[in-house]
C-alpha positions in Angstrom: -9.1 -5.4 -10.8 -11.3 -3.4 -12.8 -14.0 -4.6 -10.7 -12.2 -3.3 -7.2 -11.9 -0.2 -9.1 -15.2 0.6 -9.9 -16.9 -0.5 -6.5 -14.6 1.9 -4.7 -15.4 4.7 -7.1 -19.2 3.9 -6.7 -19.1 4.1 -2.9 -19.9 7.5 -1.6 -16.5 8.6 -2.0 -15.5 12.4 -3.7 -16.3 11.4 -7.1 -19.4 11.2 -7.0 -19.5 14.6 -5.3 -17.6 15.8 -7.9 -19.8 14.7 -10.8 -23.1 15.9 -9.0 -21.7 19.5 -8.8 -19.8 21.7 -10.9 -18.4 23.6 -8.6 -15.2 22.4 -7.0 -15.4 24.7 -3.9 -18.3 22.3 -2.8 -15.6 19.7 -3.4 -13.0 21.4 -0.9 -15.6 22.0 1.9 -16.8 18.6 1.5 -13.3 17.2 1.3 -12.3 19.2 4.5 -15.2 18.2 5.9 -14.6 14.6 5.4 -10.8 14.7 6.9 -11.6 16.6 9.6 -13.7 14.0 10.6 -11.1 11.5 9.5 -8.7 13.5 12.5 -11.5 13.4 14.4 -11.4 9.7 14.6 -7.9 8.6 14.7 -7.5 11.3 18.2 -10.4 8.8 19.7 -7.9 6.0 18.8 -5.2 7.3 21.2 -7.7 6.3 23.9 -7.3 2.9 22.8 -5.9 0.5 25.5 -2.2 0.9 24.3 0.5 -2.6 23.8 0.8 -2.5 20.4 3.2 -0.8 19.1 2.3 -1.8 15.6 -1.0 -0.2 15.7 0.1 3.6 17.5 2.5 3.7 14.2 -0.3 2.8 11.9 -2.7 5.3 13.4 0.1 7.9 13.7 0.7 7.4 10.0 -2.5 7.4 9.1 -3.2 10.7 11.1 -0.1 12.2 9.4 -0.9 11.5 5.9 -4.4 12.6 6.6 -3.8 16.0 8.7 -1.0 16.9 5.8 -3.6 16.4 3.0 -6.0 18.8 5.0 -2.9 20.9 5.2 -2.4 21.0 1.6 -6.1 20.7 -0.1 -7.6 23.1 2.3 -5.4 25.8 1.1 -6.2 25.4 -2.6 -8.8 27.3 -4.3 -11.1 25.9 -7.0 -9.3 26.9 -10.1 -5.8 25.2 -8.6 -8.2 22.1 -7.6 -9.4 22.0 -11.3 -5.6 22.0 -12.6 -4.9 19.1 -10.1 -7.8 17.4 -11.5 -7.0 17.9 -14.8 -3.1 16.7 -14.1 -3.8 13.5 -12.5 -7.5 12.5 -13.2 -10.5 12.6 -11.3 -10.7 8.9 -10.1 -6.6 9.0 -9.3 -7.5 12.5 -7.3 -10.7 10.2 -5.4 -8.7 7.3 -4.8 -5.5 9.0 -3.4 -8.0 11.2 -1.5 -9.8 8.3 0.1 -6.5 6.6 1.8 -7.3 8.4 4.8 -10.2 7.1 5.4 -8.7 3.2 5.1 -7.0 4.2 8.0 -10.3 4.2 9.8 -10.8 0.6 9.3 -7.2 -0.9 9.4 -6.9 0.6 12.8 -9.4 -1.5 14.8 -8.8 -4.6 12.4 -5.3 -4.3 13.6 -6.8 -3.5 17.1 -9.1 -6.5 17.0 -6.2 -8.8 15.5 -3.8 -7.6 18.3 -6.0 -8.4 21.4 -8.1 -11.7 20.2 -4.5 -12.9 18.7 -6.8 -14.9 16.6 -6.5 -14.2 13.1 -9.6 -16.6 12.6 -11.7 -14.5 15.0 -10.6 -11.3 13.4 -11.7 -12.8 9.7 -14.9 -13.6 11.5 -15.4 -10.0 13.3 -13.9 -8.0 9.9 -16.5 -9.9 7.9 -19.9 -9.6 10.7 -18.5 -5.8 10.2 -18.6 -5.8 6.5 -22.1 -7.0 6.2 -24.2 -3.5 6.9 -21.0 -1.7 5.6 -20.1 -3.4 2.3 -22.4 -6.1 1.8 -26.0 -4.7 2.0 -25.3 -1.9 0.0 -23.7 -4.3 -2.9 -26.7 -6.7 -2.5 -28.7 -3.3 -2.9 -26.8 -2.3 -5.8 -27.0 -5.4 -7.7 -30.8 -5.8 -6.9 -31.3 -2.4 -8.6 -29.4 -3.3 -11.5 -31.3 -6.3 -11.5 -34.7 -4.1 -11.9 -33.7 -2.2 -14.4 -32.7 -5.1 -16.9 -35.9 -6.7 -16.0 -37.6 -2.8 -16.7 -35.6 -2.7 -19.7 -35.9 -6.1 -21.0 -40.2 -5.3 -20.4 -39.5 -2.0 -22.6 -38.1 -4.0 -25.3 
């Protein structure tokens, strides 16, 4: 688990943001930013051929949760942000902040589960997705760590 944990937190999520500024306005533009396109993407999912129920609740949850944190976090300013952060934690703040954009990739799973009706074909699709998404950057990631052992280990 600690493992899921720290991948998500390494992906270009808000906490990096966070720890490469020090000012948490940045944070709330970029945040905004970042649901705004979230909003953005879930409206070009009503265009979706329509049938399954299922998914229009999904996406209009999603879209809810997503437009109501906008709602909310937009309205802060940086001092209340810092209390927040301070009260639940940075990487609970990231996490909880990065639902929203889940949303973005449960919606066509379900979409592509729904109309193949194959959940072999949809493991296939979700994982020929995954590979410039997730895995690339994780090989890339481990082959830099894998450098700077090597480096490292040479230095020693």
């Amino acid at each position: 688990m600690d493992f899921v944990r720290r991948f998500i937190l390494e992906l270009p999520t808000l906490f990096l943001i966070m720890h490469s500024t020090d000012d948490l306005a940045v944070v709330l533009v970029r945040l905004t930013e970042r649901w705004d396109w979230i909003i953005a993407a879930y409206h070009s999912y009503l265009g979706l051929p329509a049938g399954n129920d299922y998914t229009i609740v999904c996406m209009l949850v999603f879209l809810t949760i997503t437009q109501g944190m906008r709602l909310l976090y937009s309205q802060l300013t940086a001092e209340q942000l810092q209390i927040l952060l301070d009260m639940v934690g940075p990487r609970t703040f990231t996490i909880v902040t990065a639902v929203p954009s889940f949303g973005v990739i449960v919606i066509p799973i379900m979409q592509i589960l729904w109309i193949t009706r194959s959940p072999i074909t949809t493991l296939s699709l979700m994982l020929l997705i995954t590979i410039p998404v997730v895995i690339l950057p994780l090989a890339m990631l481990c082959f830099v760590r894998a450098r700077t052992r090597q480096s490292d280990d040479g230095q020693a």
